[in-house]
Each structure stands twice: as structure tokens, then as C-alpha cells.
C-alpha positions as CSV (number, residue, x, y, z in Angstrom):
1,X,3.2,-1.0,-6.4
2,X,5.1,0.1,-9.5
3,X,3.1,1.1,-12.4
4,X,4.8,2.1,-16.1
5,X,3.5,6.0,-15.3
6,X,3.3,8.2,-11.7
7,X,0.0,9.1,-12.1
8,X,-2.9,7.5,-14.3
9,X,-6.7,8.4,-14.1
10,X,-9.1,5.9,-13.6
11,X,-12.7,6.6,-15.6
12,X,-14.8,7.2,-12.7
13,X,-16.8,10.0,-11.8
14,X,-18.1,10.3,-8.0
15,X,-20.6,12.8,-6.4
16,X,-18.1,14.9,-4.2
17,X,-20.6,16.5,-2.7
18,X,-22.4,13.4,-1.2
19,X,-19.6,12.0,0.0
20,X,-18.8,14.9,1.5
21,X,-21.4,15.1,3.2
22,X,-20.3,11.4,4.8
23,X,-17.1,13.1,6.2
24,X,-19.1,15.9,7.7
25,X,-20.4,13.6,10.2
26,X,-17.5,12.7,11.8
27,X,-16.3,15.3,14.7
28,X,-12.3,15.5,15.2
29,X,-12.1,12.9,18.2
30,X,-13.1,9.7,15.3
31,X,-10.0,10.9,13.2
32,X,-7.0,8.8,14.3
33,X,-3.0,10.4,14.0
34,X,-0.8,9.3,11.6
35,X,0.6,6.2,12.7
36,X,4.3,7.9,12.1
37,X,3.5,10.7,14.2
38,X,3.2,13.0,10.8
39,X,1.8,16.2,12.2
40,X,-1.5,17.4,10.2
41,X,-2.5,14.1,9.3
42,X,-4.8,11.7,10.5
43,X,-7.9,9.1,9.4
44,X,-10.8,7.8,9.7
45,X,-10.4,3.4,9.3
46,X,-13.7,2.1,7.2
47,X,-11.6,-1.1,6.4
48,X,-9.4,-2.6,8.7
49,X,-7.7,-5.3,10.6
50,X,-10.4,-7.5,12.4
51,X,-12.8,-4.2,11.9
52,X,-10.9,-1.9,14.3
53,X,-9.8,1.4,15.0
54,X,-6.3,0.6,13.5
55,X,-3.3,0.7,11.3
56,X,-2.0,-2.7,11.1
57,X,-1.2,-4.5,7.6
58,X,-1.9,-8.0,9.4
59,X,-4.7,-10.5,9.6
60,X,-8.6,-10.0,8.1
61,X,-9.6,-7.2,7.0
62,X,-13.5,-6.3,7.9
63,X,-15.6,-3.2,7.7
64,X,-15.3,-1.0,10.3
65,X,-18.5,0.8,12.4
66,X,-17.6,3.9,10.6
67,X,-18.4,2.7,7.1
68,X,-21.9,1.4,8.3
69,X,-22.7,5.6,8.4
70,X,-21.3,6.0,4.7
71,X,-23.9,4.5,2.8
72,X,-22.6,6.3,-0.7
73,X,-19.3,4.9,0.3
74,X,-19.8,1.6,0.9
75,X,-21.4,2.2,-3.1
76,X,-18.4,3.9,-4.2
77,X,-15.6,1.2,-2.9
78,X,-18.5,-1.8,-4.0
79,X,-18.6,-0.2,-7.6
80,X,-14.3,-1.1,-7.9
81,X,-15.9,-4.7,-7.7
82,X,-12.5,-6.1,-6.6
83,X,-11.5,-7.4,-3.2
84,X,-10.4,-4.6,-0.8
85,X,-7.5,-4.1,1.5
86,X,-7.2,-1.2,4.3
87,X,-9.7,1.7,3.0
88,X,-9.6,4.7,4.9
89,X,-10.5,8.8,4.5
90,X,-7.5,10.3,5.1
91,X,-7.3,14.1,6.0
92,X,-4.5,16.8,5.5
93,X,-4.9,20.2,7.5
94,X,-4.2,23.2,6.6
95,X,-0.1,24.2,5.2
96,X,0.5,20.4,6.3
97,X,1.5,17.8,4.0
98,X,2.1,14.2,3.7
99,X,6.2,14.2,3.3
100,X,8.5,12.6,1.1
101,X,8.9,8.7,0.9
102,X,8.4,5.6,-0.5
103,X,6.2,2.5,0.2
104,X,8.5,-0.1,0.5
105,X,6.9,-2.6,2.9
106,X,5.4,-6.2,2.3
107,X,1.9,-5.3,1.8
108,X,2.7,-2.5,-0.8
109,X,4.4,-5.0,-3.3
110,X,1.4,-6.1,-4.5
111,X,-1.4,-3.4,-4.0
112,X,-2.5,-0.2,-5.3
113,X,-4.0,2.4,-3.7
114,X,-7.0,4.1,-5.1
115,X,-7.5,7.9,-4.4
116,X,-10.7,9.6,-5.0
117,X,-10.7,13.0,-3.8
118,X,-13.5,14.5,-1.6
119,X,-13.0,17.8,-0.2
120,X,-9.9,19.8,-1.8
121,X,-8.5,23.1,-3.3
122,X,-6.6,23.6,-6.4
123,X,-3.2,24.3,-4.1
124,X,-3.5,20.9,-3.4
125,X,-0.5,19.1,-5.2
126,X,0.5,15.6,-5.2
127,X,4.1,14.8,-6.1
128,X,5.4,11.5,-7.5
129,X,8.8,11.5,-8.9
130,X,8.8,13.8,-12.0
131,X,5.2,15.0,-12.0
132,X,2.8,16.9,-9.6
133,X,-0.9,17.4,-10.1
134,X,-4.0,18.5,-8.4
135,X,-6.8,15.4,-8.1
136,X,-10.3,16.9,-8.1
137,X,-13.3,16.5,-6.2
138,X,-14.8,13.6,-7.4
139,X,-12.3,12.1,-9.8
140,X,-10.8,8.8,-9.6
141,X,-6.7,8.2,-9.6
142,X,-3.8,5.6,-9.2
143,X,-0.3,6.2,-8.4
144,X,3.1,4.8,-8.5
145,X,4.4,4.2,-5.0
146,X,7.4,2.9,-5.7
147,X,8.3,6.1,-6.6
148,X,9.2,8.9,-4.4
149,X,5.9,10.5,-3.6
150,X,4.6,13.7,-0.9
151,X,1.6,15.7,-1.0
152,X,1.7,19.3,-0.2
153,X,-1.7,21.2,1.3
154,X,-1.3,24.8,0.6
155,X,-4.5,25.5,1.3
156,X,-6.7,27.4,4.3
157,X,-9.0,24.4,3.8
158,X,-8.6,20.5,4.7
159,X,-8.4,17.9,2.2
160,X,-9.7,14.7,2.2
161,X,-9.7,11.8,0.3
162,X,-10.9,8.3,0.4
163,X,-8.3,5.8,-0.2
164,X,-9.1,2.3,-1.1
165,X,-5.9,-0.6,-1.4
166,X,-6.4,-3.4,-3.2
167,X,-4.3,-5.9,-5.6
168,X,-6.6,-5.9,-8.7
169,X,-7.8,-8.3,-10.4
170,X,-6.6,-9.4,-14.2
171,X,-10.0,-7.3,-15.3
172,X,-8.8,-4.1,-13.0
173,X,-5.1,-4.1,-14.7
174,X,-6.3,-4.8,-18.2
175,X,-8.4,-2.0,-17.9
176,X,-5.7,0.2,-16.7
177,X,-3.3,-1.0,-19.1
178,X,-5.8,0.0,-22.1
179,X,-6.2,3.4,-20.6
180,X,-2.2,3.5,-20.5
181,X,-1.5,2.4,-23.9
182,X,-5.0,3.9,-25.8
183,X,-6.6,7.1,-23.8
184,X,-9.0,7.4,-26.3
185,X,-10.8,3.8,-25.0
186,X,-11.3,6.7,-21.8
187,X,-15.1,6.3,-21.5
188,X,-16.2,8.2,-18.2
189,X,-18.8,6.1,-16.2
190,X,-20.4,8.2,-13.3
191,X,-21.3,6.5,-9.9
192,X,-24.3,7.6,-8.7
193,X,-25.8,7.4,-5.0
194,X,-28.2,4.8,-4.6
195,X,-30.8,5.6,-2.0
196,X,-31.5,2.2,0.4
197,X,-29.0,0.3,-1.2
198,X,-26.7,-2.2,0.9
199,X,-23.7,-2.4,-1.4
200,X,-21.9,-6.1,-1.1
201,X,-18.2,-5.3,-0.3
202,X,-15.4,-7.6,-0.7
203,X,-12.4,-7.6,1.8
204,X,-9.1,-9.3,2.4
205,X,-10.0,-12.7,4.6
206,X,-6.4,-13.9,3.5
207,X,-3.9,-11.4,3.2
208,X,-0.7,-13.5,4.6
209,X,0.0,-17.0,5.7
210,X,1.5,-17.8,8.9
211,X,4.5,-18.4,7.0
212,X,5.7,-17.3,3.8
213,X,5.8,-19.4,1.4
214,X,9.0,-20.4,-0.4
215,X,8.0,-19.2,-3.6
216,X,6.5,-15.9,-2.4
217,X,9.9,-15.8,-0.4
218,X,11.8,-16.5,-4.0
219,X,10.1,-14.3,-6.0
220,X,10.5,-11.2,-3.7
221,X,14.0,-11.6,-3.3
222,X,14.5,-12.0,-7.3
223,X,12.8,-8.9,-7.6
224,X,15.2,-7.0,-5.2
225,X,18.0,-8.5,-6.6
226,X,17.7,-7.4,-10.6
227,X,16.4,-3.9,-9.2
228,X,20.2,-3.4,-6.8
229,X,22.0,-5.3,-9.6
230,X,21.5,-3.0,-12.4
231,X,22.4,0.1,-10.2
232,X,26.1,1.3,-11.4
233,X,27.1,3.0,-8.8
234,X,26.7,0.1,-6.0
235,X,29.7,-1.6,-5.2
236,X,29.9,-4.6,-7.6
237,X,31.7,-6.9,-4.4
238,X,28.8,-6.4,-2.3
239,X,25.9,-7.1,-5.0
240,X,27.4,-10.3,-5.3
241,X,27.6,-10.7,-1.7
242,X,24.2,-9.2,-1.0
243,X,22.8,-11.7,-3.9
244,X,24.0,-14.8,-2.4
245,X,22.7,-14.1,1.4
246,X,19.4,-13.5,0.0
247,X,19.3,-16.5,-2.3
248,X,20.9,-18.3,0.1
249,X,18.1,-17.2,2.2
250,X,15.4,-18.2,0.3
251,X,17.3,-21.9,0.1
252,X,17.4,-21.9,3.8
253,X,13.9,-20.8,4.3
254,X,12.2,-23.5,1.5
255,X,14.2,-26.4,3.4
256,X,12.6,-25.4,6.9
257,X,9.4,-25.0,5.1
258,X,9.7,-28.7,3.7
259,X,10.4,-29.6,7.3
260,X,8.0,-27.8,9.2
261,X,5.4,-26.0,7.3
262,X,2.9,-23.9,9.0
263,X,3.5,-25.9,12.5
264,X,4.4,-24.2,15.5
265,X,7.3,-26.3,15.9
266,X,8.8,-24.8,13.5
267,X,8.5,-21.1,14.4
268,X,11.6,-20.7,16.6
269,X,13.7,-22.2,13.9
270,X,12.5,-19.6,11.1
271,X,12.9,-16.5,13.6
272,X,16.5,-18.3,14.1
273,X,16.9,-17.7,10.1
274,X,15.4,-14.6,10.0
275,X,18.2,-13.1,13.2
276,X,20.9,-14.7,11.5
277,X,20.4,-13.5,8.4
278,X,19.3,-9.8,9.5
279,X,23.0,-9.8,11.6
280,X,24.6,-10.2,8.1
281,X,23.4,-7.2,7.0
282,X,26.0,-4.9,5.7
283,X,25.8,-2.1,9.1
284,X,25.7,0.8,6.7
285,X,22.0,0.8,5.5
286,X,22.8,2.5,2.2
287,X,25.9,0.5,1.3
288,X,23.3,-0.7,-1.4
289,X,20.4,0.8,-3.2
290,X,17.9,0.3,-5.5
291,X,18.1,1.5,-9.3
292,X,15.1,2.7,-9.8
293,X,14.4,5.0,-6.5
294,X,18.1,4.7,-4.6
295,X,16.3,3.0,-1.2
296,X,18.7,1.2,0.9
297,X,18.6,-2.3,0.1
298,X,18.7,-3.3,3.7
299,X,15.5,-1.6,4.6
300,X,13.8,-3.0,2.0
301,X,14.7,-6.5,2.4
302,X,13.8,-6.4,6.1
303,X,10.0,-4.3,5.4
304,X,9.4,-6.8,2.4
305,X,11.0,-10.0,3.4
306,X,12.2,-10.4,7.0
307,X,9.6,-8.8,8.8
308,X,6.5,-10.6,6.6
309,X,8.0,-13.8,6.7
310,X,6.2,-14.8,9.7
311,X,2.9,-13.8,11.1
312,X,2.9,-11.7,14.2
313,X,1.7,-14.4,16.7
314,X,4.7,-16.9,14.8
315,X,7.3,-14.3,15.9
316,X,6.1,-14.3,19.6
317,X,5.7,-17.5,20.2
């Protein structure tokens, strides 16, 4: 998600040391690899797809077996009061780091992810685009991952933090955007452990139709379009071209949605829209990029568009 800054603090306090003392329990086998293969990097799901050991985007997201040990954390995540997406702790080794890229994908568009560190070390530095900071034990922070972002662990030590994704509600972003605009409204609130209480969490039940809807498919593609538009140094040819296959698109895909809706009749038509349209992609996947990070335009339209369009059981079938 794009914020108007690359880092801003949220005004939370946590007890680092509790928490850690959550992670403790957890011997190396629990911690999953990176799903990219990123060596030195791996996690521990407490949120997930259907409650699993996983690192899919898709279907309902449910507490996972490992989050029924982390009493303070279930607190901590409950305390956001918003509904929650894919929550995880995620661990750096020692020298490794998490390396340059940007989150470009469908599910990123519209959430944020929330970092609250647990066990770290001042040579812990995150990157995003201009700046770099260290997060401390115990703080709460937001970033801008729209914007190129790594993390760097120069440490002898692991890090770990506990990352919580969610779109925020009205009440979450007005709070942020009165931190952004007045940081003396910054009023600390610390989150204490609550011995014996069951904190009530809310998840993502809904995260995706079986197939997009027009508007949704409208609005992305707008979005895409103004960002490769107003960069000078793509060929002005092309950005016309590229903004009438998407648009044209998004005409194509509202008039099968009239049609067919959500039926399964009407799957193997939209994946016949979604090939056609992916084989009139310009072969050079940089011929385009964004303004304001220089991705190519082709990968994000397929992460954001063409590969959310349709649920994973409507592309199979």
C-alpha cells in the first residue's frame, strides 16, 4: 500500500519481553522458508489461509494452532481492533537480510502491514526508498510498500518481528493521517499482557470474490494507468496503446460479468480474456514502468489484475 511517508510510527507500546518469550517456544522445525526461497528467512503462520501452515493470499483467513500458544499475541493483534489478514512472526538470521523489492501483487493494493519488533539489535536497518531506520523492541510501525524496500540484519543475533496485514478501517487511517499531519496529537498508549484473557480476533472471511468485480477490475486499471502515464521517459506510442488494452479490458471483462456473473459457466470465457489479453503484452517486460517506483508495467498488471481476476478453483476449472 502507498502511504504519503516510508515510514510512520504508530503510538503503541508492547512488552518485548513477553512476547518474546512467545517466540522462544517455538524450536527451528515450526519456522517455515521463505516462500521465494530467500535464504535466512523464514516464519511462523498465526493467521492464515483456511488456518494452515501456509503462504497463500487466497480464501479465509483463520487462526492458526500456533497463535492458540501466544496468548499476549492474540492481545497484541486484538488491541489493532480492525479485521486482520495473513499475521505472521517472521525471522531474519544472522548477516541475512530481506532483499530489495516491491509489493506489487493484488492483495498489497489495499493492505498494510504492521511491524512490531520483538527480538532485534540496533544494526538492524530497514530500508524504504530514501530513508532507513532501526524499529525497536516493542514499538509499533507502518511502511510504504509501494516503495522500494529491504532489510538488512547485521547482527550476530536473529531478529524477529510480528507482522500483522490488514486494510484499516476509516478509524485506523484517520488516526494515522492525524499522526502524519500533527505528531504532537502522538499520545503513547501501552498494551499490557492480560493474564487469562481470550482476546476476540477479527480475520478476513471475504478477502476476494470468485470473480472480480467490474468495478474493482476498473478502478485497478485507472490506478495503473495515471501512475505509467505520467512517467516521461516511457514511450508516449505505447502508453496510449497499453491504456486502451487495459480499458479495453476492463469493457470486455464488465460485459462477461453482466453475462455470467459468478457462474461456472462462465469461467472458461473469463480465463479466455485473461490469455488473450496477457498475449498482448508488449514481450519486453520493462517497455513500460511506473512513475513513482520504475516497475514494469507488465508485471504489475498481471500480479494485480490478471492473476486476481479469478479465484484459483475458477482458473482450474
Amino acid at each position: 500500500m502507498r502511504l504519503s511517508r516510508p515510514f510512520i510510527r504508530l503510538p503503541y507500546e508492547f512488552d518485548a519481553t513477553r512476547l518474546a518469550a512467545e517466540v522462544d517456544q517455538f524450536s527451528k522445525p515450526r519456522w517455515m522458508p521463505h516462500p521465494s526461497g530467500l535464504p535466512g528467512n523464514s516464519a511462523i503462520a498465526l493467521i492464515s489461509s483456511g488456518g494452515g501452515d501456509n503462504d497463500s493470499f487466497e480464501g479465509e483467513k483463520r487462526p492458526t494452532p500456533h497463535l492458540a500458544h501466544c496468548p499476549y499475541m492474540r492481545q497484541v493483534m486484538a488491541s489493532f481492533g480492525e479485521v486482520l489478514s495473513r499475521s505472521r512472526l517472521m525471522r531474519l538470521e544472522p548477516s541475512a537480510e530481506v532483499s530489495l523489492h516491491v509489493d506489487f501483487n493484488y492483495h498489497w493494493f489495499s493492505r498494510v502491514r504492521i511491524h512490531i519488533p520483538i527480538v532485534t539489535d540496533p544494526r538492524v536497518i530497514f530500508h524504504c526508498g530514501p530513508e532507513r531506520l532501526h524499529m525497536a523492541a516493542g514499538e509499533c510501525w507502518i511502511f510504504d510498500s509501494w516503495r522500494r524496500h529491504r532489510v538488512v540484519n547485521d547482527s550476530a543475533g536473529h531478529r524477529v518481528h510480528l507482522v500483522i496485514d490488514t486494510c484499516g478501517s476509516a478509524r485506523f487511517w484517520r488516526r494515522v493521517q492525524t499522526l502524519v499531519e500533527d505528531p504532537a496529537a502522538f499520545r503513547m498508549t501501552h498494551v499490557p499482557f492480560e493474564p487469562g484473557r481470550t482476546a476476540d480476533l477479527k480475520t478476513e472471511r471475504f478477502s476476494s470474490l470468485p470473480v472480480m468485480a467490474p468495478g474493482e477490475c476498473a478502478a485497478l486499471i485507472e490506478d495503473l494507468i495515471a501512475d505509467f502515464s505520467a512517467n516521461p521517459n516511457n514511450d508516449s506510442t505505447l502508453v496510449t496503446a497499453y491504456a486502451g488494452l487495459l480499458r479495453g479490458f476492463a469493457q470486455d471483462w464488465r460485459e462477461l460479468w453482466l453475462l455470467h456473473g459468478h457462474r461456472r459457466e462462465g469461467f472458461a470465457s473469463y480465463r479466455r480474456l485473461i490469455e488473450r489479453t496477457r498475449e498482448k503484452l508488449h514481450p519486453d517486460r520493462r517497455a513500460l514502468t511506473t512513475a513513482s517506483n520504475g516497475i514494469g508495467v507488465n508485471a504489475v498488471f498481471a500480479q494485480r489484475v490478471l492473476n486476481a481476476a479469478l479465484a484459483p478453483d475458477a482458473r482450474m476449472t
